[in-house]
N, C-alpha and C positions, 0 to 999 in steps of 0.2 A: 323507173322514173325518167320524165322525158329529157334529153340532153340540155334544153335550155334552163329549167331550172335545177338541174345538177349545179350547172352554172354558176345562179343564185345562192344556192341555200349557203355556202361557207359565210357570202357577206351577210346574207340575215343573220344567221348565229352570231357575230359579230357585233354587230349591232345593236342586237335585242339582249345578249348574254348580260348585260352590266346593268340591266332594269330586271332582269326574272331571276338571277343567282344570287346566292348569298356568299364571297370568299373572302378569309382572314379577316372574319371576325364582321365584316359589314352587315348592316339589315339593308333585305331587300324592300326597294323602294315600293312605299305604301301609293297606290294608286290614287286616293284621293289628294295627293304630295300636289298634282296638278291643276286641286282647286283653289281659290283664293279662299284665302282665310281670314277671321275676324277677330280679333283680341276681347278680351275681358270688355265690358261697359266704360267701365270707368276710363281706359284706353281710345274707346270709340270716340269717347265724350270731348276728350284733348282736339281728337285729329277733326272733329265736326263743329268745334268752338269758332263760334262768328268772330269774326275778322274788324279789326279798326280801319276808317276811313284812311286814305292817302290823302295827305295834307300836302298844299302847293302853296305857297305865300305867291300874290303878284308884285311884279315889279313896281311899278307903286306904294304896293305895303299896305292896300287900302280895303283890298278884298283879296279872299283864300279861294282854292279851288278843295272842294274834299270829293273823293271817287271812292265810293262803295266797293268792299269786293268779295266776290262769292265762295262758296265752299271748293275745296280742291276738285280740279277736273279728274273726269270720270278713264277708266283705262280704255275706252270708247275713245275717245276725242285723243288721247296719247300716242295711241298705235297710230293715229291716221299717218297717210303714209310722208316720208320723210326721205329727202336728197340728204346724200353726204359728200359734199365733194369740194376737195382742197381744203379742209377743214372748218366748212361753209354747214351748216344745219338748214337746211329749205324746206317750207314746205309749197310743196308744188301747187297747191291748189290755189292758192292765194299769192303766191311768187313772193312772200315774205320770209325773213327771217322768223323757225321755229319756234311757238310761242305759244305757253302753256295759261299763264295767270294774263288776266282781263279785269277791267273794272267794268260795272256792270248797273250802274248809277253813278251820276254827278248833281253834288251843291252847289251854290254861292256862302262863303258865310262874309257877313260883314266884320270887317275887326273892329270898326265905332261901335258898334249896337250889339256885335256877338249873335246878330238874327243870322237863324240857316234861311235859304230859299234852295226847293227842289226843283233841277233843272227839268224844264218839260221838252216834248219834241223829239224823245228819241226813242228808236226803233224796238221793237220788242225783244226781250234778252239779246240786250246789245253786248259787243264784246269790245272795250274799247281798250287801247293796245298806249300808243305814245300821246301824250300835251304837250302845247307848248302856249304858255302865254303871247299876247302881243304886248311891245314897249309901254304902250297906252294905257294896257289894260281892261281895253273894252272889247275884247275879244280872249277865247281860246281856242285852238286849231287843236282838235283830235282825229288819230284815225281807228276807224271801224274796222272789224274783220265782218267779212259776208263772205257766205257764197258764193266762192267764184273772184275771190278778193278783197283788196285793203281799201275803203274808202276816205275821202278826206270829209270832214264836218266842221262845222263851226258853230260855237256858242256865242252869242251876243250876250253878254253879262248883264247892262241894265233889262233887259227882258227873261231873264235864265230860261231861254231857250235857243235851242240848236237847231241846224237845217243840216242833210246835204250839201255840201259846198256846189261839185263835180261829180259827174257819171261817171268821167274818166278813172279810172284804178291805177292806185300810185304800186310805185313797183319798190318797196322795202324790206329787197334783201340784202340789202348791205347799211343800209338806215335805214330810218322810221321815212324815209322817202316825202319828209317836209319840213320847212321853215320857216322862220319869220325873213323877209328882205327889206331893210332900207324901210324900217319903221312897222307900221301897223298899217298897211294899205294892201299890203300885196306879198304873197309867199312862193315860195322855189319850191319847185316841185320835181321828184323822180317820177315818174310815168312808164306806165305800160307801152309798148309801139303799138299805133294806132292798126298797122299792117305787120306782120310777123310769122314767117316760116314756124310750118308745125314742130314741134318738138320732133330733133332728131331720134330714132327709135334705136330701141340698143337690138343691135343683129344677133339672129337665133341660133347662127352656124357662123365663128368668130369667122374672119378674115384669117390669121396668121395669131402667132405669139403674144404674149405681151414684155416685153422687153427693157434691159435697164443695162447702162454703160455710163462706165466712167474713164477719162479719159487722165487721172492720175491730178498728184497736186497738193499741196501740206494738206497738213491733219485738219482738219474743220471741225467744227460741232453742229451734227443732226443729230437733235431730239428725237424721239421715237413721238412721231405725231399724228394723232389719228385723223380717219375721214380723209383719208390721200387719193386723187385722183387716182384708175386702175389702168382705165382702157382708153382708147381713142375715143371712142365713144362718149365717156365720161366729160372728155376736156369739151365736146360739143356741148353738152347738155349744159354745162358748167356757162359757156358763152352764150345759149338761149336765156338761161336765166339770170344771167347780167347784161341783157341787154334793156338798154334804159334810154329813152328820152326825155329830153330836161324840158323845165316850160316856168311860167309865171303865173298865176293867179291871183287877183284880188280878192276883195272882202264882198265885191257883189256876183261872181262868179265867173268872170269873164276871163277866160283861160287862153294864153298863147306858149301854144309848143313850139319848142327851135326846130329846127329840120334835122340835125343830123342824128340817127339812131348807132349807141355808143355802149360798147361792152364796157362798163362801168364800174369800177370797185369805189372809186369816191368823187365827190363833186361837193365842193367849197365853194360859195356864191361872195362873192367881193360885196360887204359891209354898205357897199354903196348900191347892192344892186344891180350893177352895170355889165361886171363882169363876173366869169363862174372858170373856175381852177377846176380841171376833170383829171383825174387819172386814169387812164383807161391798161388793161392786161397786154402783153405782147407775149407771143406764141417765141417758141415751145417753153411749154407748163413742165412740170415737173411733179412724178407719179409720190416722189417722197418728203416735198418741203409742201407747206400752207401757201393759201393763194398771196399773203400778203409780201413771198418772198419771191411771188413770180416777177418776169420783166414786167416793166411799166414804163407807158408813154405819157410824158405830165404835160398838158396843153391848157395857154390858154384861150377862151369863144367871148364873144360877146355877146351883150342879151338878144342879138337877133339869129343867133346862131352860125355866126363866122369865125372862124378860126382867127384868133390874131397870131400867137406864136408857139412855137414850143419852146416850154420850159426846160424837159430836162429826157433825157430816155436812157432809166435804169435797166441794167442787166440784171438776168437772175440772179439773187444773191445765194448763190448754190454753196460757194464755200468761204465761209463766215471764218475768222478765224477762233482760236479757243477763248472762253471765258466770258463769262458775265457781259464786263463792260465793253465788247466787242461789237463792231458795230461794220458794214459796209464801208468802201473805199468813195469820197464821191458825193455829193448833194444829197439828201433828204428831209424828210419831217417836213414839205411846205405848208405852207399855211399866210392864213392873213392877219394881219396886225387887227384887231378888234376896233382900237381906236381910232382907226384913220379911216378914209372911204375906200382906197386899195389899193395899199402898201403890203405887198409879198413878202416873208420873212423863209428862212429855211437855213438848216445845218449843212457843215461842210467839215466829212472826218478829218482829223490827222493823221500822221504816221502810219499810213494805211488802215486806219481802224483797230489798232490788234495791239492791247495792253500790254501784251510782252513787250515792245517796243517803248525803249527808254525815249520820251519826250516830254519839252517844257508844253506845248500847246494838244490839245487831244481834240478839240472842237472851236470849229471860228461859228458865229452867230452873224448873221447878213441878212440886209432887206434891200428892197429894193422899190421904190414908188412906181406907179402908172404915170405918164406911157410908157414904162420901163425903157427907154432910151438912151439914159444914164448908167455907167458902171454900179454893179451892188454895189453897198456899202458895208463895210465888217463895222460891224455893232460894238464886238466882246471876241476877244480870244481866253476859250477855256483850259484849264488847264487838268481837270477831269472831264467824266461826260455829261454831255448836257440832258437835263433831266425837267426841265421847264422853264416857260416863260409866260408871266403876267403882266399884261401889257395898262398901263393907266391913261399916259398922255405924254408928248415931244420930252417931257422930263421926267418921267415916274414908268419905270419896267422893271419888274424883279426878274432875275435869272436865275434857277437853283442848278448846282451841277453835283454830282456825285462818282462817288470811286469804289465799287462792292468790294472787290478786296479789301478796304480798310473800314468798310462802313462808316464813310466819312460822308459827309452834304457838307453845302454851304450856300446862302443865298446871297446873292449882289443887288442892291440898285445901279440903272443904268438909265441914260438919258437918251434914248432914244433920238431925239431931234437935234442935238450934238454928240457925232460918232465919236469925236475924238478925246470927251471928257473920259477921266478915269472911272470905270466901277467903283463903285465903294461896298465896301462886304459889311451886310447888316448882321445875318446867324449864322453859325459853324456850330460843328458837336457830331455825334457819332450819331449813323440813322438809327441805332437799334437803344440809343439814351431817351428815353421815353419823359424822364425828370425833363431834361433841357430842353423838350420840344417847344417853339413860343408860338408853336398854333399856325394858322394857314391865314393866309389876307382875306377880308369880306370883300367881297365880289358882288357887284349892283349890276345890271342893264341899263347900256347906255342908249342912246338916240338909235340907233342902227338896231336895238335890240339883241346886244350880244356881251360877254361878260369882261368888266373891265373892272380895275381895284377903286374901291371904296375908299376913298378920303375925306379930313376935315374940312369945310368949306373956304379955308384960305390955302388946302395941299398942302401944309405943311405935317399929316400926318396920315396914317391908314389904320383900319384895326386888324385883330387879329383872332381867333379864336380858334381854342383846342378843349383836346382829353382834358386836360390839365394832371397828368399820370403823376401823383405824389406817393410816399410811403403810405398815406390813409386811403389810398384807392384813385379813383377816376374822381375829376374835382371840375367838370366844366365852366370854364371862364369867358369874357371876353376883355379884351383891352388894347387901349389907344398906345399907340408906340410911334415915336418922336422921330422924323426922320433925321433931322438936325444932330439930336441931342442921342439918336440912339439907345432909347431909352422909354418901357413900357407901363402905362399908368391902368390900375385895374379898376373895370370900371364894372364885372360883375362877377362873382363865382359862386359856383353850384355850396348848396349849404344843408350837412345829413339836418335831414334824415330824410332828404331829398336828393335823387341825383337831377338834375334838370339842365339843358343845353340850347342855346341862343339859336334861333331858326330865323330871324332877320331884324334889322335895322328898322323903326319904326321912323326916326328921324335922322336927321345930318351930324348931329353931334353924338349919337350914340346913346342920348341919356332916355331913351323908350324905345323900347324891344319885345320880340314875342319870342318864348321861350317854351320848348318841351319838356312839363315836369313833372315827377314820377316819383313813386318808394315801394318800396318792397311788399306793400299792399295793395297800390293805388296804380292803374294802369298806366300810359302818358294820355295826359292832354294836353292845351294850348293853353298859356298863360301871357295877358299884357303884363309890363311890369316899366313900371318910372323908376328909373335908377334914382333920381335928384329925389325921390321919396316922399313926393304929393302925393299919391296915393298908392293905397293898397293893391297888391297884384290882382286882376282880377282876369280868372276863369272866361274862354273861349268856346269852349270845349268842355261836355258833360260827358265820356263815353264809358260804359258801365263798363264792369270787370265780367269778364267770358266767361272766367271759371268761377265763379262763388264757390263751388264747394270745393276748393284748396286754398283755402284764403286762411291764414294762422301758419301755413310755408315758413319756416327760420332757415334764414340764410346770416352766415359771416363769412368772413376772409381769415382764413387762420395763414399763420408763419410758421415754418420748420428750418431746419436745416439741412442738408447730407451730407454724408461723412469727409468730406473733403472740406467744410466747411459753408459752400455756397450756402446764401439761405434761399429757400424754394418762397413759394404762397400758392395757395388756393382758395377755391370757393365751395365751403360744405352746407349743403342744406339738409333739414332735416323734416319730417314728412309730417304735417298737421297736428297738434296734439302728442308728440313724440316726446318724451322727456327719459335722454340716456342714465340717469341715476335713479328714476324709477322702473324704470321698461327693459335696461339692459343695454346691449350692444343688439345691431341690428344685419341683417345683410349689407351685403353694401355694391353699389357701381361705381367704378371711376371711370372717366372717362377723358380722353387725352391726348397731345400733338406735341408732340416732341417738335423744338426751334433750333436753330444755330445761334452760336454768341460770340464774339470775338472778345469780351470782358465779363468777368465774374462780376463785377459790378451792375453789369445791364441786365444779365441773369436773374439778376436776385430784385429786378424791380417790380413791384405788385404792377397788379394789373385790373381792371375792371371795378366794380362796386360794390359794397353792400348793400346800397340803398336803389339798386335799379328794380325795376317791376319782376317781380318772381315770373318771368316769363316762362310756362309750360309747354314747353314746344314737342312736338312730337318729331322734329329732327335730334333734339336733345336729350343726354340724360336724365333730365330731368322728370320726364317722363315719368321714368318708374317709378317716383316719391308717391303717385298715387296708389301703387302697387306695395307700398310701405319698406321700403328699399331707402337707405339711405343715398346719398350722392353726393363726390369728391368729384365737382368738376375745374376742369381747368388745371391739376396739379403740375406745378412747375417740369418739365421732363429738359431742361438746356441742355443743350452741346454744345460743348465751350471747349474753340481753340485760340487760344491767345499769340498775342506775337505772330510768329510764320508756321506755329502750328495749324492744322486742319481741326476743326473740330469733328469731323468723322473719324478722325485718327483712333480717336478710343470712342466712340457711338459707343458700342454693348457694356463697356465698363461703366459709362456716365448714367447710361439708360438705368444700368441695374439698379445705380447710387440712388439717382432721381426715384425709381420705385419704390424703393426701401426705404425710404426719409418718410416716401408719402404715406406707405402702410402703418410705418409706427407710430405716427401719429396718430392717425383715425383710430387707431387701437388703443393708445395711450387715453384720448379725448374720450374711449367708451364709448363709441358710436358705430362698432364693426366688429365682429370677431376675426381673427386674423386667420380664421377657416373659413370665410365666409367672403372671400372679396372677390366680385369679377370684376379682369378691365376689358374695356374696350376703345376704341376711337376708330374714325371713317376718314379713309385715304392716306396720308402719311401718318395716322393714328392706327388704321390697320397695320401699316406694316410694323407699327411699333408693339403692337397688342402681338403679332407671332413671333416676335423677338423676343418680346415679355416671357409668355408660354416656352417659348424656348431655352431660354438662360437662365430663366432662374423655376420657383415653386413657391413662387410671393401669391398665386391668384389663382383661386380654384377655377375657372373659368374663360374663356374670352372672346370678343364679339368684334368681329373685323369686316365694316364695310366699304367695300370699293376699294380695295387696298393694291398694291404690288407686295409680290416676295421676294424675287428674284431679279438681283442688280443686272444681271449679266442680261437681260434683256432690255438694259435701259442703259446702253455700254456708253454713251455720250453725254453724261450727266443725271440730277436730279437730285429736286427740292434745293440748297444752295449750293450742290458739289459741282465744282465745273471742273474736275479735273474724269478725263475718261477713264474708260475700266484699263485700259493699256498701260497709262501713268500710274494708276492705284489699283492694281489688280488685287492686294492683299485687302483694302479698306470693302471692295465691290463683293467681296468673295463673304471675308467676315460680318457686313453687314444684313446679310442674305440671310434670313429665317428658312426658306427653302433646304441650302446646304444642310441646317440643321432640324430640319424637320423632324428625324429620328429622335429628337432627345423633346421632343411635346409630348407629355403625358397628361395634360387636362386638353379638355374640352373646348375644342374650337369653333364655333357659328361663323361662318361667311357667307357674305352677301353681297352679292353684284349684279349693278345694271348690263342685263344683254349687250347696249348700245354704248358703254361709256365713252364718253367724250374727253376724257381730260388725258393729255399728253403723258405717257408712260402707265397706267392703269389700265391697262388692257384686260378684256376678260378671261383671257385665254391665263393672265395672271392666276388670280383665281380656281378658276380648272385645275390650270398645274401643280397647284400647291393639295388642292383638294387630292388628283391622285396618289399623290406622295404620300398624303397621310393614309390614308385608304389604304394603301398598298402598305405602309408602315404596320397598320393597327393602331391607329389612334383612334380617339372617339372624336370625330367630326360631322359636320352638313352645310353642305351648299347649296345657295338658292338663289338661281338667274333669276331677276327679276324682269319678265320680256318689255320690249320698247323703253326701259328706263336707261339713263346718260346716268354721269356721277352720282346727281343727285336725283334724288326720286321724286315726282312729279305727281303721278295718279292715286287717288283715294287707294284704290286696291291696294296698290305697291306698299302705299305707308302703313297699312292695315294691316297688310300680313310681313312687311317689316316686324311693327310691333309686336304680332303673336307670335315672329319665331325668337326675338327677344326674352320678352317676357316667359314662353314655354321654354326657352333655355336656361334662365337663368333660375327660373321655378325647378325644374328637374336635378342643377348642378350647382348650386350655389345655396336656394332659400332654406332647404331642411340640412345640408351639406353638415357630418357630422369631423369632427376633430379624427386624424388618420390614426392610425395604432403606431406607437413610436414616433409620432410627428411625420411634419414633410420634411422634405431635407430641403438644406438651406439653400439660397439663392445661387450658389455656387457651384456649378458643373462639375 
């Protein structure tokens, strides 16, 4: 044998041994494993069901915008190739932000007459990406993906047709790279450099190392965050593709670029048009935080492209301190007042930013007018963190602040145009009190084309609209609330056996509206409706039902309890024609996400509706109801720490409670046999699904996509736990299905996108957990989905999601006979 591949052959064996051997118990992998697979019909039929219009009210209220949109993109169009860098998804060819769904036709529909008109003028299998109405409404600005790029378009409405705006190609990786400015005449634009250095090449033979130092300093919180710059290299390519020039356009196409070309992460155009707020990157970047926590130079230009001042120059925020509400030392959040032509607003921490820190004030609120030559002015001193501001007018701005430790909000009016008036606090209540929520303010466009609160026409009021979350379900409302009198007058709510919700103000008083409404048979459409009750609601919108043949779907909300007494809720549907006192009990799926709860109270509040559209989603459990599988979605799973408890404190005990509440019911109701239940859930539902399998012998089965297993690799928090693995080593150790991988004795299906994107999900999760069973002797399978992020994107990927679904829960669940001697109980 010649010495070179002497060399070789140990790594081949290595490599190739875990795809051609069969040990402890594994099957060797079936070679067609690496073709895409296609589920049953009736499966196909879900994931290839046409799609409802996207509905845009305009700011007027006078005409809708509806955008067609096509079947899922192909695993073709998904692989194309893809930057990841600082937590940025690019795709290079187009210099935009990654970007899977397209609308692919646009209407007019009138809301007097209810006539559609089909827009003409546009390119053949267009893909159109972001809209944006003008204040007028005689226009809408969208952009095109081509070829080589993002274009801008415009639709003139009384004509419903579109042109090319500009040749030029907007550069929207960081936005949709447009907007409306200072009315309906002329929009701000991100732009490509007209002249621009080739893309730096990554080198074939590195330079040196790549390297990481830290120079010491309290404990901080890093997320484990994906898409981290690696090399020098990277941080280049990362500044080619944020390089952006700004400019102007009008509506007849006449385009002026500024002069200077600016590595870009955002640009705010001042309401008046005049001026534009840039934030541009300052080096050195950092290989293990997101680009949003790189240094930043905040300047501002004017519209001719001259610098007037700098605003502010943030440093890395490298070491944040612990917790939630933690925040930077120092200015940030700037932004523009909506209402004024270009008054600066922007936060200012307290106490260093770092909640441990005993303080009355934790955040000042400050603005400051153009030509900013005046000291800021302090607006509002908070005394949690600041968590928003809606701006109306010199006398109407709401503030909401919030405290995650106590899951407390509260919102203030503030008078802007008098700094030194008092707040007055309108709502308070706990953020996770879903009863007490009184809904969010209706938001109009104002003259400059940007969103400001909706009041009574003499200001003495604003409305408000929510869920409306009662013990009977989701109850969508809207209503007038009394600035004076503090105090809410209702002026619509959703009514079964319909769920239906307010999509906008048709007049100033609130008494005409168009409303999206729905039932458990009936898809959504658009509905006028006269509150003062001259006439009848009438129909907008005709859009037929996708799936007719699962149309007879029964859904309810049932109640339970668990043994500690919380009460749970869920949502069981049952599958066409099903009737549990003739037919029997059936298989069954749950499917499920475990929450945090600071009150057994807030725990036990329902949630969602009976009366929404049996939506069949092929992200959803639901799914399988066609597959005649019953389905328990949504079952309450809380963790509840009350007081200065944690609620991870006892995770696996609560979890257990939460499951066991859920099964005996479904058992009890006759709609499951209590041999026959698989769970599953995707992402923090995965990891509750091998926690499931693990602790207890409640679930013949279980289906975990996208999930973590193992804390110790997410040692700086996750989902609400801010305390690290160092502080809670016993919570991070005990919550870990990994540790107890050895005690799964059913059936595990996992499934992960190659590429996941989301913050501590890593694939290598997955993997790890897969060899552990593998090597344990569990019966498991894992299945990288290539080019897929959390969620799944490509027909392929959902396709053969489904059939490993469905073929799993077929093999281990559907004929799944009663054990000899039972299973043993929940208990370890």
């Amino acid at each position: 044998m010649p010495s070179n591949l002497r060399r070789l052959t140990p790594l081949l064996l290595l490599v190739v041994s875990p795809f051609c051997l069969s040990a402890n118990g594994a099957r060797a992998v079936n070679p067609n494993d690496g073709i895409y697979k296609m589920p049953p019909p009736e499966l196909q039929a879900i994931v290839d069901a046409p799609r409802g219009p996207n509905f845009k009210l305009g700011p007027q209220r006078k005409t809708a915008l509806l955008m067609s949109l096509p079947g899922l993109p192909g695993i073709a169009e998904v692989a194309q190739p893809e930057l990841r860098l600082a937590g940025l998804r690019i795709n290079p060819r187009t210099r935009a932000a990654s970007q899977f769904e397209f609308g692919n036709g646009l209407s007019i529909l009138d809301v007097t007459t209810g006539k559609t008109v089909a827009v003409s003028g546009l390119p053949k299998n267009p893909r159109i990406a972001d809209t944006a109405w003008s204040p007028d409404e005689q226009w809408v600005a969208f952009s095109c993906w081509v070829e080589g790029g993002v274009e801008l378009w415009l639709l003139d409405v009384k004509k419903a047709r579109v042109h090319r705006l500009i040749a030029d190609k907007l550069n929207a990786t960081t936005s949709p790279g447009f907007e409306w400015s200072d009315g309906s005449e002329q929009l701000f634009v991100h732009l490509l450099p007209l002249r621009q250095k080739p893309l730096p090449p990554a080198p074939f033979i590195p330079d040196g190392p790549n390297t990481l130092e830290t120079k010491g300093g309290k404990t901080t919180q890093n997320r484990t965050y994906p898409d981290m710059l690696k090399t020098p290299t990277d941080s280049a390519i990362l500044d080619w593709e944020l390089q952006t020039q700004l400019g102007f356009v009008n509506t007849k196409g006449e385009l002026h670029r500024l002069n200077p070309v600016l590595t870009l992460s955002k640009a705010l155009v001042s309401p008046d048009g005049k001026m534009i707020l840039t934030t541009q990157l300052r080096r050195p970047y950092s290989t293990m935080l997101p680009m949003d926590r790189f240094g930043q130079l905040i300047e501002l230009w004017d519209k001719q492209g001259k610098k007037i001042k700098t605003v502010a120059e943030r440093p890395m925020r490298e070491r944040l301190p612990i917790g939630s509400d933690a925040v930077q030392l120092g200015p940030r959040d700037f932004g523009w007042r909506t209402d004024k032509p270009a008054t600066l607003y922007w936060l200012e921490a307290q106490a260093g930013g770092d909640p441990e820190v005993t303080a009355k004030v934790r955040d000042l609120l400050v603005q400051q007018p153009a030509p900013f030559n005046t000291p800021p002015q302090k607006l509002m001193e908070l005394a949690w963190r600041f968590a928003s501001v809606q701006w109306g007018n010199d006398g109407l701005a709401l503030v909401t602040e919030s405290w995650w430790k106590t899951r407390d909000t509260r919102t203030w009016r503030i008078h802007p145009g008098a700094a030194d008036a008092k707040p007055e606090l309108l709502f308070s209540r706990k953020t996770e009190d879903q009863y007490a929520n009184q809904g969010n303010p209706v938001i109009e466009l104002n003259q400059f084309g940007l969103p400001t609160l909706k009041t009574t026409p003499d200001e003495k009021a604003i409305f408000l609209a929510g869920l409306g979350a009662s013990p009977e379900g989701d109850r969508p409302f809207l209503d007038r609330y009394d600035l004076t009198t503090k105090q809410s007058v209702h002026l619509f709510r959703s009514q079964a056996p319909y769920y239906e919700h307010v999509v906008g103000l048709l007049n100033d008083n609130g008494s005409r509206i168009i409303t999206s409404r729905e039932s458990s048979d009936e898809r959504p459409n658009y509905f006028v409706r006269d509150l003062a009750g001259n006439e009848s609601p009438r129909a907008l919108t005709n859009f037929a039902t996708p799936l007719p043949q699962l149309k007879g779907i029964k859904k309810q909300q049932i109640r339970y309890a668990r043994a500690d007494g919380v009460e749970l809720s869920a949502t069981l549907y049952l599958p066409a024609g099903y009737e549990p006192k003739r037919d029997g009990p059936r298989p069954m799926l749950m499917w499920a996400y475990p929450r945090e709860f600071k009150t057994a109270d807030a725990a036990a509040q329902v949630t969602g509706s009976a009366y929404k559209y049996n939506r069949i989603s092929y992200n959803s459990p639901t799914v399988m109801l066609a597959r005649g599988y019953t389905v328990l979605d949504g079952p309450g799973m809380p963790i509840i720490g009350e007081g200065k408890r944690e609620p991870n404190d006892t995770y696996i005990e609560q979890l257990k409670m939460d499951a066991e509440a859920a099964v005996d019911e479904v058992v009890r109701l006759g709609v499951a046999d209590r041999h026959r239940i698989a769970i599953g859930g995707h992402s923090y539902g995965a990891f509750m699904t091998a926690n499931l399998l693990a602790h207890t012998r409640l679930f013949r089965a279980g289906i975990a996509r996208s999930g973590a297993y193992n804390r110790t690799l997410t040692p700086f928090g996750f989902q609400s736990e801010d305390r690290n693995f160092w502080q809670a080593e016993k919570v991070y150790q005990d919550m870990s299905p990994f540790n107890f991988a050895n005690q799964i004795k059913d059936p595990l299906l996992m499934i992960h996108g190659e590429q996941d994107n989301n913050t501590g999900t890593f694939p290598l999760q997955s993997e790890r957990m897969y060899q552990a069973l593998q090597g344990l002797g569990a019966v498991t399978r894992l299945v990288m989905l290539p080019n897929e992020s959390h969620s799944y994107r490509a027909r392929e990927s959902i396709m053969q999601m489904l059939w490993e679904q469905d073929r799993w829960l077929d093999m281990y669940v559907k004929n799944a006979k009663p054990e000899v001697g039972g299973r043993e109980d929940s208990n370890r």
